[in-house]
C-alpha positions in Angstrom: 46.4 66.6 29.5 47.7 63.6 31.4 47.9 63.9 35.4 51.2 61.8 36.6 50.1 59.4 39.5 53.0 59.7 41.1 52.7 63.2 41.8 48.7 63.5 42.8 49.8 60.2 45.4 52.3 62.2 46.9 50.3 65.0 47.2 47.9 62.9 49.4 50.7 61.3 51.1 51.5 65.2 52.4 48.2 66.2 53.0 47.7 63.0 55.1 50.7 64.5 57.2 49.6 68.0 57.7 46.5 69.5 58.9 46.8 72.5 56.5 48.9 72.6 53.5 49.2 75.9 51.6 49.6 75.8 47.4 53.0 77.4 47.5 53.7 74.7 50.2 52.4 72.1 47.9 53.9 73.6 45.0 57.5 73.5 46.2 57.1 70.1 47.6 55.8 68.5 44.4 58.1 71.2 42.4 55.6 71.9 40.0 53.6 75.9 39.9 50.4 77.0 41.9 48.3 75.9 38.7 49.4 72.5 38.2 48.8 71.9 42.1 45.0 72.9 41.7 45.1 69.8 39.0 46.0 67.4 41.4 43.4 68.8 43.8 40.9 68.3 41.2 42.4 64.6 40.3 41.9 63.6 43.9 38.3 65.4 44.5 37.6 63.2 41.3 38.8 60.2 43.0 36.3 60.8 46.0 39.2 61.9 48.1 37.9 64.7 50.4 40.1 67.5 49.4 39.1 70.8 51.0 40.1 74.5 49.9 39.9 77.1 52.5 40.7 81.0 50.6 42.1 83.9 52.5 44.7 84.5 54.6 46.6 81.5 56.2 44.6 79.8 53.6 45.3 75.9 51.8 44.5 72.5 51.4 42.9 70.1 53.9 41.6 66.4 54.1 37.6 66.4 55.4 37.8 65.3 59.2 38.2 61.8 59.7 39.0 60.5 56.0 41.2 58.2 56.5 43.3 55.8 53.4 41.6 52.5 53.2 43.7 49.6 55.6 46.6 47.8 54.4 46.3 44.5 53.5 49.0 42.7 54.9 49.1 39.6 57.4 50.5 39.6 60.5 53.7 37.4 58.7 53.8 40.3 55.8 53.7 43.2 57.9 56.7 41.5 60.3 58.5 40.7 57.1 58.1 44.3 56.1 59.3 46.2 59.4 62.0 43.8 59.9 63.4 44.4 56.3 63.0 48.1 56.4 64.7 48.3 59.9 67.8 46.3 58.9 68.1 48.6 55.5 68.6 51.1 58.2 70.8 49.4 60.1 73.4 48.5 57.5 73.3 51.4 55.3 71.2 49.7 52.5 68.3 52.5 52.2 68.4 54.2 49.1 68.4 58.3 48.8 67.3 60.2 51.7 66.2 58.6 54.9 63.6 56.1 52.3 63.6 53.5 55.2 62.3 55.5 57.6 59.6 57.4 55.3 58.3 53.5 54.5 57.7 52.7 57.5 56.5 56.1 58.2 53.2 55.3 55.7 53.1 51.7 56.6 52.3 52.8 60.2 49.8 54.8 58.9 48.0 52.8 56.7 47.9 49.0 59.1 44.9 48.1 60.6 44.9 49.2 64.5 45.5 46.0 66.6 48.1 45.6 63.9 49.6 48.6 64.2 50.6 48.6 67.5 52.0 44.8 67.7 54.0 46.2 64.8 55.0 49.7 66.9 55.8 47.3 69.6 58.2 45.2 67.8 60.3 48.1 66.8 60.3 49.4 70.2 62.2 46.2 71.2 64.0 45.3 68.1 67.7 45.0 68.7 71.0 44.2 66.5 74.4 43.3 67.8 76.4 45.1 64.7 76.0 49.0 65.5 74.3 51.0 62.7 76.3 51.9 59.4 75.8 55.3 58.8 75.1 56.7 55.0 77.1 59.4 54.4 76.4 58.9 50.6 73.8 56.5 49.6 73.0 55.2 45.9 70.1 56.8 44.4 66.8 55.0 43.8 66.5 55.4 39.9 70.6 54.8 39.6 69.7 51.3 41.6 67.0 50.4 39.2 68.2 51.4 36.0 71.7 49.4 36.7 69.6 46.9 37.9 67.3 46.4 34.6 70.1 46.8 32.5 71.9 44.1 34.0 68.3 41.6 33.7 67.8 42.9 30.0 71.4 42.9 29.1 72.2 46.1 27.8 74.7 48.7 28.3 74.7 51.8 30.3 76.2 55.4 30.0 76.8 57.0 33.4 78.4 60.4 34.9 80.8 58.4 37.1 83.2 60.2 39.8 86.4 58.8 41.1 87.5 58.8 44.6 90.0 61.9 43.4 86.9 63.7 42.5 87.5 64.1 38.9 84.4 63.0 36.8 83.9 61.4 33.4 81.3 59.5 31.3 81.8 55.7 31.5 80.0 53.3 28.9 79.3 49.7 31.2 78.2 46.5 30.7 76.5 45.6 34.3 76.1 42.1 35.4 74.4 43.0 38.8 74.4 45.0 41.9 75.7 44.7 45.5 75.2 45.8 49.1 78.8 45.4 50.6 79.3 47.1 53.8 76.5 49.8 53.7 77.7 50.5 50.3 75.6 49.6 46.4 78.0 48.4 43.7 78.1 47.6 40.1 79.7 45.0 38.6 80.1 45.6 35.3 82.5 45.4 32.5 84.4 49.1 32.0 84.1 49.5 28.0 86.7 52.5 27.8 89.4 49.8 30.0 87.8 46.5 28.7 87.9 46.0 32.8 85.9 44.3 35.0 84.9 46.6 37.9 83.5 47.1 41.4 81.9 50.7 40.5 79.9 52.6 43.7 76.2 53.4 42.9 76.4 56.8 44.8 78.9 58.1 42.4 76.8 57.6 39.1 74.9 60.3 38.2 72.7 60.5 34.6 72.5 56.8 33.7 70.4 55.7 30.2 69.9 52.4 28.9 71.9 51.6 26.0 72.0 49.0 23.4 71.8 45.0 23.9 75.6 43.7 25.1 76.5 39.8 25.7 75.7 37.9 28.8 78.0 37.8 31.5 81.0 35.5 32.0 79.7 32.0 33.0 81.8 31.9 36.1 81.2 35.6 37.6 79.4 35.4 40.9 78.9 39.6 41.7 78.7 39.3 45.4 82.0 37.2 45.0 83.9 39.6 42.6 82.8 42.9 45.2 84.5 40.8 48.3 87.8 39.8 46.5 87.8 43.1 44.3 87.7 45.4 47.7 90.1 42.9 50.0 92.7 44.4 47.3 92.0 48.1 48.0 95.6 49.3 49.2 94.9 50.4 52.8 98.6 51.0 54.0 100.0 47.5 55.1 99.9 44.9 52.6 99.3 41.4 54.7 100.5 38.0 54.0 100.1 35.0 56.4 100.2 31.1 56.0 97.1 29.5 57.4 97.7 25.9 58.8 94.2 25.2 57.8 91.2 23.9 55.4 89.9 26.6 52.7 86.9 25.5 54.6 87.6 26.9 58.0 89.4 29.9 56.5 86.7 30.7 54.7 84.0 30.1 57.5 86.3 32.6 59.8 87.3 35.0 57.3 84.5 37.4 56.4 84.1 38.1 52.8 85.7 41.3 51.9 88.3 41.0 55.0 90.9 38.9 52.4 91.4 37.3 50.2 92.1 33.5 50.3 94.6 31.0 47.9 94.4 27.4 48.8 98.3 25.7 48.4 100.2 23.0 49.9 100.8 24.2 53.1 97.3 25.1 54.1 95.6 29.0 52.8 97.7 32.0 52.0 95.7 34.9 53.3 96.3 38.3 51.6 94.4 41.5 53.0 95.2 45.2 53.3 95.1 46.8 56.4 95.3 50.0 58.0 96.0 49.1 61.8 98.5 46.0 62.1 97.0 45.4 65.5 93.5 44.9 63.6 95.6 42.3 61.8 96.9 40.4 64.7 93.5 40.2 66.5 91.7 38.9 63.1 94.4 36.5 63.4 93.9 35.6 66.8 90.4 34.6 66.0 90.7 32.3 63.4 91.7 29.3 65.7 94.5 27.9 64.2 98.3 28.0 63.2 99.7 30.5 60.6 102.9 31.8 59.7 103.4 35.9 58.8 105.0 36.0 55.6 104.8 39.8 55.4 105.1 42.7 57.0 107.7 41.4 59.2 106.2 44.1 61.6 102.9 42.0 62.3 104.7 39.2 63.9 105.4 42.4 67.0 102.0 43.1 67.0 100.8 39.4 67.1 103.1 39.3 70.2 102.0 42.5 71.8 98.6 40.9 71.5 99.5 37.3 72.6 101.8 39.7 76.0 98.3 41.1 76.6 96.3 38.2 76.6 98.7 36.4 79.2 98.3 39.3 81.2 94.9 39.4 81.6 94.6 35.8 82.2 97.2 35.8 85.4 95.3 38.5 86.3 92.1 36.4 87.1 94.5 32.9 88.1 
């Protein structure tokens, strides 16, 4: 009988992290009976990994004192590389399920050589980001990632679970083209058979996805991280936002983060088009992009562009 790697490495991964494991302990962990846990034992004891058994009461599992998993080898560039990518997943909500991020780096600690080690410990105690961190209140699961992912490289279709924002679920037959991390959030880009519709789908809200059959390549001029931005700037939010900019695509686009609007070049300059929640959010994105526009709609944003514009003045006779 085949013995799945997977399984006998993370039941070395928890011995590693407990003095004392005891087989129902184990057995829950892995999610496998007592029995199949004494296999692993014996995989790893074949391996010439110390695995002791100590019977009785308050019995279990052990590692021999001092065994210890041979060093990583990673320079000092790969190991910075590694711990700075696995501390921004955290920071922006890009970690798959669970806290994966922090159990990483959790191993990688444990396995780097010692000097190492703590020139890596010390750059996390002083690592700092200006954006605050994006919590995951739902995050994509690891196999839903991957199997989106290799279906969008070997260009086949998918069948997915697939939930709606109202809750209601349904199966979904899709044609990915790639994934995206937008805004702490995984997407899917991929063709909606059932609508013949291209769509932004969320990862987290996929359950039960299987490889299907070979499709067609994507459309020539579909850039994914492009369609996620445009496709989301159109998301009704409660105030539907029209303004003239007096300026290059360029500039517009350079000030304008993607997702925040979307942006039409014309005569006059760039019509932006965004949906907003707070119309004082509005007038302080315009504020910042540094040059002349004209509010076409909500007549109601040309107040709060003033209130702002009031306040400003304010403050700066304040300090005259």
């Amino acid at each position: 009988m085949s013995i799945p790697v997977r399984r006998v490495l993370e039941l070395l991964e928890l011995l590693q992290e407990r003095p004392l494991v005891t087989g129902p302990e184990a057995a829950t962990r892995l999610q496998v009976d007592a029995r199949t846990v004494r296999r692993y034992v014996a995989a790893l004891q074949a391996l010439d990994v110390p695995v002791r058994a100590a019977r009785g009461p308050g019995g279990g599992y052990h590692l021999a004192p001092g065994y210890r998993m041979p060093p990583l080898m990673l320079s000092v560039d790969q190991a910075v590389a590694v711990v700075v990518a696995l501390n921004v997943a955290q920071r922006v909500g890009g970690a798959v399920t669970g806290p994966a991020a922090a159990d990483a780096l959790s191993k990688l600690r444990r396995v780097l050589p010692l000097r190492l080690h703590e020139r890596v410990r010390a750059l996390e105690q002083r690592l700092w980001f200006t954006t605050p961190t994006r919590p995951e209140a739902a995050p994509a699961a690891a196999d839903t990632l991957l199997t989106v992912a290799e279906a969008a490289e070997r260009r086949r279709t998918v069948t997915a679970q697939y939930q709606r924002h109202d809750g209601r679920a349904g199966q979904r037959t899709l044609r990915p083209y790639g994934v995206v991390l937008h805004g702490g959030r995984w997407y899917g880009v991929a063709l909606d058979e059932q609508r013949d519709e291209l769509r932004a789908l969320r990862l987290d809200r996929m359950s039960d996805v299987r490889i299907g059959g070979p499709t067609a390549p994507p459309p020539s001029d579909l850039h994914p991280a492009d369609f996620v931005a445009t496709a989301l700037a159109r998301v009704p939010w409660g105030w539907d936002v029209e303004v003239l900019l007096e300026t290059t695509l360029d500039h517009a686009a350079w000030r304008v983060a993607p997702g925040y609007g979307e942006l039409i070049p014309c005569e006059e300059g760039v019509i932006l088009r965004m949906q907003v929640e707070d119309l004082a959010d509005a007038a302080g994105l315009l504020a910042d992009l540094r040059c002349p526009f004209i509010v076409h709609r909500p007549v109601a944003l040309r107040a709060s562009v003033e209130e702002l514009a009031d306040s400003l003045m304010s403050n700066a006779r304040r300090g005259s």
